[in-house]
C-alpha positions as CSV (number, residue, x, y, z in Angstrom):
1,X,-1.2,-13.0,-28.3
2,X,-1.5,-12.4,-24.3
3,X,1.4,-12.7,-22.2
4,X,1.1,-12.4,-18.4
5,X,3.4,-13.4,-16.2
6,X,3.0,-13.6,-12.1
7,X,4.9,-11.3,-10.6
8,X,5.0,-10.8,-6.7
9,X,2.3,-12.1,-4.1
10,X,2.5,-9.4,-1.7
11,X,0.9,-11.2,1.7
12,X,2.3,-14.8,2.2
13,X,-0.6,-17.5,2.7
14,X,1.1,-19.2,5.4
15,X,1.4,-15.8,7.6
16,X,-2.5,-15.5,7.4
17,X,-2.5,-19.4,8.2
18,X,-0.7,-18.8,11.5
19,X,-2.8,-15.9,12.4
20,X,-5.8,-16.4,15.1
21,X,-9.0,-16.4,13.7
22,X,-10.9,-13.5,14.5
23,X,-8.0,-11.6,16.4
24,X,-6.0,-8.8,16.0
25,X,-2.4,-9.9,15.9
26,X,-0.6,-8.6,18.6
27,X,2.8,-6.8,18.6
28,X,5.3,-6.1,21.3
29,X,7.7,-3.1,19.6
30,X,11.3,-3.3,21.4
31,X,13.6,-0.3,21.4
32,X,15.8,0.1,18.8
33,X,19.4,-0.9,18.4
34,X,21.7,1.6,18.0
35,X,24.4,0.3,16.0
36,X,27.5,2.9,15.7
37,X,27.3,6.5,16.4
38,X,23.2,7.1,15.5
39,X,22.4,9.9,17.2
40,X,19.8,9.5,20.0
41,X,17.4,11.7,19.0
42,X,17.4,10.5,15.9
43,X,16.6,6.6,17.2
44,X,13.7,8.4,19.6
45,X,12.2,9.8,16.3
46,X,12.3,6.8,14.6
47,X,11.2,5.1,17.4
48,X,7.9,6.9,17.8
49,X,6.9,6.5,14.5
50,X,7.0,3.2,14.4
51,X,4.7,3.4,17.7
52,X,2.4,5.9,16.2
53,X,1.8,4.4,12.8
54,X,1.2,1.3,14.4
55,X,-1.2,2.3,16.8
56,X,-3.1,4.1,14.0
57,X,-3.1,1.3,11.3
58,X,-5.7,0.4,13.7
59,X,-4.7,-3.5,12.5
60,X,-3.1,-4.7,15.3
61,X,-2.9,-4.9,19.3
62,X,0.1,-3.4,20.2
63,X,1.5,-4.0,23.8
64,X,1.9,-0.7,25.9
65,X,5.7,0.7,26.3
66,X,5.1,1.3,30.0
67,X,4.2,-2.5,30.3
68,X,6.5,-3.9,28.3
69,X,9.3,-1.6,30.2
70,X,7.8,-2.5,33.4
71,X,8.3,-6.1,32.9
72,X,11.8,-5.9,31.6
73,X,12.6,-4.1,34.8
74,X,11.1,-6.9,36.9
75,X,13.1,-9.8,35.0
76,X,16.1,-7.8,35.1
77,X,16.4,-7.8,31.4
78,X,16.9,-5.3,28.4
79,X,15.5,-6.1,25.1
80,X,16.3,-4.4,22.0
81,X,16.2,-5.4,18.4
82,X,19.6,-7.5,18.8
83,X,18.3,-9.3,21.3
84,X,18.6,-13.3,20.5
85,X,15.2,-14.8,20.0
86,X,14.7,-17.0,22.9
87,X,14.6,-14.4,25.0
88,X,11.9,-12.6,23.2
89,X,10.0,-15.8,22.8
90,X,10.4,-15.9,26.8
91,X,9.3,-12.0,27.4
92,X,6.2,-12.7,24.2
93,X,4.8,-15.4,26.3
94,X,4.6,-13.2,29.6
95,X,2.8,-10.4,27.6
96,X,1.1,-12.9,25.7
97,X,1.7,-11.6,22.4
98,X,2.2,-12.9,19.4
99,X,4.9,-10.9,17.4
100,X,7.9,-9.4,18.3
101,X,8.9,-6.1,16.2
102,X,13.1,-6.0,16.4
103,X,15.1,-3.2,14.6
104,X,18.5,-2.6,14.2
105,X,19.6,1.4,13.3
106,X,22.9,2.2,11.4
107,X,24.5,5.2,9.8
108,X,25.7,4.4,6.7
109,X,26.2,8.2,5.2
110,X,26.2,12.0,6.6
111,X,22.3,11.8,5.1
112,X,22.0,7.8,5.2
113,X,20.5,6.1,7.6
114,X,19.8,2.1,7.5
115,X,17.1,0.6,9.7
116,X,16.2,-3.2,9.4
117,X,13.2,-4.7,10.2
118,X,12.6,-8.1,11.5
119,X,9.4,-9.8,12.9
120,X,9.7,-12.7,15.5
121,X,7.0,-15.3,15.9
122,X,6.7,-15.6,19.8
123,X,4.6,-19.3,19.7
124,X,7.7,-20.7,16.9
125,X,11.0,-18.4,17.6
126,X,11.3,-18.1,14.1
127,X,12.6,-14.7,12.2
128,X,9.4,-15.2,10.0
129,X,10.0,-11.0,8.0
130,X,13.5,-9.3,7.5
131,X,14.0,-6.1,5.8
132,X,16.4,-3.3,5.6
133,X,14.7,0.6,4.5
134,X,17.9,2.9,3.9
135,X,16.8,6.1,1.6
136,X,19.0,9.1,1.0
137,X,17.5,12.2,2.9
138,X,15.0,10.6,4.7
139,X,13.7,11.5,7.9
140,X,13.5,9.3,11.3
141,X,9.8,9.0,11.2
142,X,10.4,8.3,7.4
143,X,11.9,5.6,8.4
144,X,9.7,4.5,10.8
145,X,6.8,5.1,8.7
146,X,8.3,2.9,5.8
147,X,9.0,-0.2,8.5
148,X,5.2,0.2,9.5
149,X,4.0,-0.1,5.9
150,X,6.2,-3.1,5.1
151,X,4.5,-4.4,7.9
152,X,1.0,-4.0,6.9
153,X,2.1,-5.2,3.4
154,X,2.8,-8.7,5.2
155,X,0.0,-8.8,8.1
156,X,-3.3,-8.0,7.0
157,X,-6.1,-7.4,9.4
158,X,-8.2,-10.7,9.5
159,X,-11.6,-11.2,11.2
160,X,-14.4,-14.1,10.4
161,X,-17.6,-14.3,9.7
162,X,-19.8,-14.3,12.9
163,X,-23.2,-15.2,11.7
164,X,-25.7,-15.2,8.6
165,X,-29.1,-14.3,8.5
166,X,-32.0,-12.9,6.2
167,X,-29.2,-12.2,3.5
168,X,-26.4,-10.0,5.9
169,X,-23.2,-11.6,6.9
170,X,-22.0,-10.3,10.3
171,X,-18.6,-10.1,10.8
172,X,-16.5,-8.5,13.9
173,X,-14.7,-7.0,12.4
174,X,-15.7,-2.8,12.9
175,X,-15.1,0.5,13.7
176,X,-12.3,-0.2,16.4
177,X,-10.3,-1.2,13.2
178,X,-11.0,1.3,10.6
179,X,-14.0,-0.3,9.1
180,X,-16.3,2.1,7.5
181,X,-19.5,1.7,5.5
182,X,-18.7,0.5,1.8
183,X,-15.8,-1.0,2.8
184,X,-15.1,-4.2,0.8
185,X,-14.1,-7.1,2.2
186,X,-11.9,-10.1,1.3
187,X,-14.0,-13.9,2.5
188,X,-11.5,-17.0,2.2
189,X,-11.2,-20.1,4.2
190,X,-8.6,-22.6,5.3
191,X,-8.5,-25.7,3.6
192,X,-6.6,-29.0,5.2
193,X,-5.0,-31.9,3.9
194,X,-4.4,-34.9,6.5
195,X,-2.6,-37.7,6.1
196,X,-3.5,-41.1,6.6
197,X,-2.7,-40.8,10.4
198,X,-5.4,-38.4,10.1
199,X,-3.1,-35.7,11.3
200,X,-3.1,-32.1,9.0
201,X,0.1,-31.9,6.3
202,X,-0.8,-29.2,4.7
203,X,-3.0,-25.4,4.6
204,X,-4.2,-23.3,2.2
205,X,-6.4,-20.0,1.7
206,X,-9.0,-20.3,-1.1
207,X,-11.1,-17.3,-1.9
208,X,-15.0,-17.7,-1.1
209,X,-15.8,-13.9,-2.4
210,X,-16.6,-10.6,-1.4
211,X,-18.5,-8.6,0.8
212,X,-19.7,-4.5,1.0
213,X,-20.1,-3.3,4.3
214,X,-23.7,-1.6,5.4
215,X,-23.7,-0.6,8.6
216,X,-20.2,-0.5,10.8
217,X,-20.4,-0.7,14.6
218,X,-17.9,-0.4,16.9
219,X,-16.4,-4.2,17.3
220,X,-18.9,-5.7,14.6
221,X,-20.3,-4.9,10.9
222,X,-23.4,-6.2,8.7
223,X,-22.2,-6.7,5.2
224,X,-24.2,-8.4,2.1
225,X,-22.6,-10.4,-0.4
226,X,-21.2,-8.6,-3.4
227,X,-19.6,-11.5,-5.4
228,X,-18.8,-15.5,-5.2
229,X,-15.8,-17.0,-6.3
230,X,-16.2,-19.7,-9.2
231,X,-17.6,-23.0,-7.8
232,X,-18.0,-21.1,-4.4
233,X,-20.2,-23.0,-1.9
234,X,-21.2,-19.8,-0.2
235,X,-20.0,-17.7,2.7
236,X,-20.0,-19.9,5.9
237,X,-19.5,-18.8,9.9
238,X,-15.8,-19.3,10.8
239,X,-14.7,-18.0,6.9
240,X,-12.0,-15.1,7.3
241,X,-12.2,-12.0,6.4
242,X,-10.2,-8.8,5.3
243,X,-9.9,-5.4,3.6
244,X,-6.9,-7.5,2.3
245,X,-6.9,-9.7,-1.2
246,X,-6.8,-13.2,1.0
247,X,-5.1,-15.2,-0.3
248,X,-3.0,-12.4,-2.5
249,X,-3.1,-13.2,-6.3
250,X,0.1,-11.0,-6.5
251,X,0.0,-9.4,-9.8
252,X,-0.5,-10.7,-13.3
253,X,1.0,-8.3,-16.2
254,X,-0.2,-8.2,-19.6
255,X,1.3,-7.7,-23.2
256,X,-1.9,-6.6,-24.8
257,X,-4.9,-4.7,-23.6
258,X,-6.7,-6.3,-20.5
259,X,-10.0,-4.0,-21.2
260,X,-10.7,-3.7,-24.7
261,X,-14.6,-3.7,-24.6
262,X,-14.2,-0.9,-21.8
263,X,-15.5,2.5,-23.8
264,X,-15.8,5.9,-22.2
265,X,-19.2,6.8,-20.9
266,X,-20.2,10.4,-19.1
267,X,-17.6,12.8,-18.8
268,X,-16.6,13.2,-15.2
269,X,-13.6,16.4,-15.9
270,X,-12.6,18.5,-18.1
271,X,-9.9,20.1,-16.8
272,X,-8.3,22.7,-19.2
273,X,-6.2,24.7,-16.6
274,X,-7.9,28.1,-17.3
275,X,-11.7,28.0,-16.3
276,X,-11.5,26.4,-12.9
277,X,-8.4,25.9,-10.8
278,X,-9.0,22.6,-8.9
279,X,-5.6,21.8,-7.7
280,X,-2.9,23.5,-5.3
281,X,0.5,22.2,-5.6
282,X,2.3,21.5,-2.0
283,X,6.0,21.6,-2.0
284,X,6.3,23.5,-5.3
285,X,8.4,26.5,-6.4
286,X,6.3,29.3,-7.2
287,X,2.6,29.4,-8.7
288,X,0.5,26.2,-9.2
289,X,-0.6,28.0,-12.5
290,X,0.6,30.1,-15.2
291,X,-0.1,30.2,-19.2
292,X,-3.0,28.1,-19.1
293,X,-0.8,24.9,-17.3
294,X,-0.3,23.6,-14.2
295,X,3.4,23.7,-12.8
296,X,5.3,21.5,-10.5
297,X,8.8,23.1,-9.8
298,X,10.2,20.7,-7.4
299,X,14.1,22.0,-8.7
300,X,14.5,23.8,-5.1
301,X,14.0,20.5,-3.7
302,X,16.9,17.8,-2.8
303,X,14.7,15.3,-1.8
304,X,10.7,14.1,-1.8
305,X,8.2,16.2,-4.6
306,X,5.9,18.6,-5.3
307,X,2.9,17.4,-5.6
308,X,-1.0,17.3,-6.1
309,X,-4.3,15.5,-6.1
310,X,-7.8,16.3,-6.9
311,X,-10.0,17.0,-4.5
312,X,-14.2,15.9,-4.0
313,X,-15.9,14.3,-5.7
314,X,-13.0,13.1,-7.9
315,X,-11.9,11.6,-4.4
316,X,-13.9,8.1,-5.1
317,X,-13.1,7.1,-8.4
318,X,-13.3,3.2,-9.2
319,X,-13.6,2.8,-13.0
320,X,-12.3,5.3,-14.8
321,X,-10.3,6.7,-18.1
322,X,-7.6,9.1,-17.1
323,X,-6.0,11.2,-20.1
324,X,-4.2,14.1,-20.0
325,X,-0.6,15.8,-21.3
326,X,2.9,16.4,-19.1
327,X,5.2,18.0,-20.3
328,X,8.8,18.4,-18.7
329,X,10.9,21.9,-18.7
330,X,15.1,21.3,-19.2
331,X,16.7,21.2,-15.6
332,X,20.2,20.8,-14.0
333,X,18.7,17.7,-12.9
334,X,19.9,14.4,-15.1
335,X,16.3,13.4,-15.7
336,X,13.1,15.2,-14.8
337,X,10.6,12.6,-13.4
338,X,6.7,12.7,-12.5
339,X,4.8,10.1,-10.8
340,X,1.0,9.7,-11.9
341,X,-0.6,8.9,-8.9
342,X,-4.5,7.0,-9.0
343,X,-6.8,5.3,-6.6
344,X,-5.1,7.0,-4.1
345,X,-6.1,6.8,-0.3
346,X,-4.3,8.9,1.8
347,X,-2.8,11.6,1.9
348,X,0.7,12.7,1.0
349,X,2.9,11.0,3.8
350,X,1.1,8.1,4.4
351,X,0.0,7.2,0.5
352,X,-1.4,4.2,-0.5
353,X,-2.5,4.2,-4.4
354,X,-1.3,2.5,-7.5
355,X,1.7,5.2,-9.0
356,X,3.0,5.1,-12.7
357,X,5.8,6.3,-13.2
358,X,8.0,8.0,-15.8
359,X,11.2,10.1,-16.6
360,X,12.7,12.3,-19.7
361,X,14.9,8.9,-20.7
362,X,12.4,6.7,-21.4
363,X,12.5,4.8,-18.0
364,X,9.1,3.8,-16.7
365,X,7.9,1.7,-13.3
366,X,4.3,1.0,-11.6
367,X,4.0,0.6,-8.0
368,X,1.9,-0.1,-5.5
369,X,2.3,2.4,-2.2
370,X,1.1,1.4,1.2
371,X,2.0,4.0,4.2
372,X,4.3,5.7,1.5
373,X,6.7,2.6,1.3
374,X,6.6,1.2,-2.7
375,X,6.1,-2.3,-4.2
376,X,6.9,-2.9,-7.1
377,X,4.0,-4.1,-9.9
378,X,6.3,-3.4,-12.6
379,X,10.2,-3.1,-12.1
380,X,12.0,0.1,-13.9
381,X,12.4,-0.5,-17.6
382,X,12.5,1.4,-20.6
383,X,10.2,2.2,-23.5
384,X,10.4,3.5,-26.9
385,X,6.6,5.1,-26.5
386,X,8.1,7.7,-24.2
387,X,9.0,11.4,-25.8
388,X,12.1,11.7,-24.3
389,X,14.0,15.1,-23.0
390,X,11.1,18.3,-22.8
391,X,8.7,16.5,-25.5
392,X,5.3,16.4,-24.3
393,X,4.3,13.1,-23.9
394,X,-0.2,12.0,-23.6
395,X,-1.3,9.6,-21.4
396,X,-4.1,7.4,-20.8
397,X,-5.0,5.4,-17.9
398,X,-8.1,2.9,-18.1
399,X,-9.0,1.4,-15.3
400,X,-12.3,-1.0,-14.1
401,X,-12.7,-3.5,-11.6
402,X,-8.9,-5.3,-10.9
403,X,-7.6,-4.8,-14.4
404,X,-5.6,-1.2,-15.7
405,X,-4.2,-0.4,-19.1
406,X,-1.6,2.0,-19.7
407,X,-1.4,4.1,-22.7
408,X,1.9,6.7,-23.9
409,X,1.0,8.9,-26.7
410,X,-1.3,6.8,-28.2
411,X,0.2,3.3,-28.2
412,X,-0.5,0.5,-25.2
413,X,2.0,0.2,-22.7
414,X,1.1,-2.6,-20.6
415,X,-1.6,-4.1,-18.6
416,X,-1.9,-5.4,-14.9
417,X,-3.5,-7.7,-12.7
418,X,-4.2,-6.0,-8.8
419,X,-6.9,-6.5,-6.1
420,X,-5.3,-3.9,-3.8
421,X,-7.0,-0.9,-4.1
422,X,-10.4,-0.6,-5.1
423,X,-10.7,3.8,-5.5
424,X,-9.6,6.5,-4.7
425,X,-8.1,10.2,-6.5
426,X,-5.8,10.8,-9.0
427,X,-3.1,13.2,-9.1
428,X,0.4,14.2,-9.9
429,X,4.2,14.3,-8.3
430,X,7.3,15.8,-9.2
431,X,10.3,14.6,-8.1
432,X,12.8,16.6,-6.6
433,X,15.1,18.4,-9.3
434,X,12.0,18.6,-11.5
435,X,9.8,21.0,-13.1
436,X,6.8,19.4,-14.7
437,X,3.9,21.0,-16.6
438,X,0.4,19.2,-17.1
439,X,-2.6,20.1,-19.5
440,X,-6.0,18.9,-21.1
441,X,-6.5,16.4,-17.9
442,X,-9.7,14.8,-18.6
443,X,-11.9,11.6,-16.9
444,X,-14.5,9.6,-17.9
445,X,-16.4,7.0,-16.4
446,X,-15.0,3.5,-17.4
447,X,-18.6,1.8,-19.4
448,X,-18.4,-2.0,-19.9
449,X,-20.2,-4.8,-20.1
């Protein structure tokens, strides 16, 4: 019998609600808030990398420093992420912006460093996103990097649909904010309930379909249709649109296998580890090969991984089955741990892919990773599939359209539910304290009907 259970919906309907049509959503970054004895030059790092990854997201408008300092200067006032909220809401309305991004930055450890997060709505006042990113070891612009992808996680970029004709739907959405060709595209629209006073109680999101970019231009792309939602009256001028799931389904998990009629079809690698050498480890100890395996010594490290992906064409897989052995060597670590990485994006720092993860004690978790910062799919837990200590353990991954199966050593894991990320690569990371050795990787195209 199927079990699935709903587990997180990762961007909140009533966010996208309150969003302009059609607009980037504009933020105002203030400076940070030292709280304690934070270094300076650690709050400049942090500060800038926020700024940067911002800027580069390419999702939103973001107010100029220089402006925003310039206009502080003239009201005689200093902002900074302690600031109470009807002064921002004051400030927002002079730059005409529509978020406020406050933070707060704490030492809580020689190697600890705390930095919370919070979002103000400039038109309501309202703290509407709070969160706190405090990892051991990492950097300022780790940091600020992680804030930024919590960020995107809760604001995705929306646009509409311009116009429709001979079969293309034109969107303005482009270039200017990281559209490319083949880019698929989210298509809901907002829904309204009115009272009898005729006046709106209540707005929802409901999915309309999706559309496959064919030709990006700068402010504006032509798209055709890909797929309808059930009972969908067809895409309309005025519908929203995203690289986003909108509205979020979240995540559905399953107890039994999601893609049973899915069967392997033409045989995209067959990677042995002796005839060809596709992969370089970064970060590792010593050489990426050696014995017919690949190695991942991360045991030099106290923080981060060695890790690796493969390269073109493996770069744009979509539905796939992913099999292959790790195998982990005896450590002064407590537990050796690897992360399998698919459908990833981006590169190292600034990953976004789905990650399954595993260590020599039976522990297991999925995520999802957007700018590097995780979300859960599937919370740590345990699992009597896994070989535990240096046993080799097999895996397979089967993945097609929304839906993935896991497999350990022959016997199904679990299943999920997630629109997020449509391709990507595949690839491997050892955490820090571990040495982890991988064989017989091998990929198929996904066949089904």
């Amino acid at each position: 019998m199927k079990h699935r259970w709903l587990l997180w919906v990762m961007l909140p309907v009533f966010l996208m609600i309150s969003c302009p049509a059609g607009a980037e959503t504009s933020f105002a970054i203030l400076p940070i808030e030292r709280l304690g004895d934070v270094p300076p030059e650690r709050v400049e790092e942090t500060q800038n990398s926020m700024y940067q990854h911002m800027v580069a997201s390419k999702r939103y408008r973001i107010v100029d420093r220089g402006r925003l300092n310039d206009l502080l200067k003239e009201q005689s006032l200093q902002l900074t992420g302690a600031t109470d909220t009807s002064t921002m809401v004051k400030i927002g309305k002079m730059l005409n912006v529509d978020k406020f991004l406050a933070t707060t930055l704490a030492q809580r450890a020689p190697n600890l460093f705390a930095l919370r997060c919070s979002v103000v709505d400039v038109q309501t006042g309202q703290i509407e996103f709070d969160r706190e990113i405090a990892e051991i070891a990492h950097t300022g612009a780790d940091n600020g990097r992680g804030c930024v992808g919590m960020i995107i996680a809760e604001y995705p970029l929306l646009g509409e649909i311009t116009g429709l004709a001979q079969g293309a739907v034109i969107v303005n959405l482009g270039k200017n904010q990281g559209i490319k060709n083949g880019a698929r595209l989210f298509v809901a629209r907002k829904t309204s309930l009115t009272g009898q006073d005729g006046k709106v109680i209540f707005q929802e999101l409901q999915r309309v379909g999706i559309i496959e970019v064919v030709s990006a231009q700068a402010a504006m792309s032509k798209a055709k249709e890909k797929r309808q939602a059930p009972d969908s009256k067809g895409f309309m001028a005025g519908d929203l649109v995203s690289p986003d799931p909108i509205p979020s389904k979240g995540s559905a998990l399953s107890s039994s296998p999601l893609l049973k009629n899915i069967r392997k079809g033409r045989l995209l690698l067959d990677d042995t580890m002796d005839d060809r050498q596709y992969l370089s480890v970064q970060q590792g100890m010593g050489e990426s090969y050696h014995e017919g395996k690949l190695h991942l010594n991360a045991t030099h490290r106290n923080s981060s991984h060695a890790y690796t992906y493969y390269p073109a064409p493996f770069d744009q897989l979509d539905n796939f089955i992913w099999e292959g052995e790790v195998e982990f060597r005896k450590t002064q670590a407590q537990y050796s741990r690897i992360d399998l990485v698919f459908r990833s994006t981006r590169d190292y720092a600034t990953l976004e892919c789905y990650m399954f993860f595993f260590n020599s004690d039976g522990g297991y978790s999925v995520h999802l990773a957007k700018l590097g910062r995780y979300f859960n799919i599937i919370p740590f837990t345990s699992t009597p599939l896994l070989n535990r200590g240096t046993q080799p353990n097999k895996f397979r991954i089967v993945a097609h359209g929304d839906k993935v199966d896991m497999y350990l050593n022959e016997g199904f894991l679990i299943g999920f539910e997630n629109e997020s990320i449509e391709k990507g690569t595949v690839g491997f990371q050892a955490h820090w304290g571990t040495y982890a050795l991988v064989d017989n990787v091998k990929i198929w195209e996904a066949k089904g009907d």
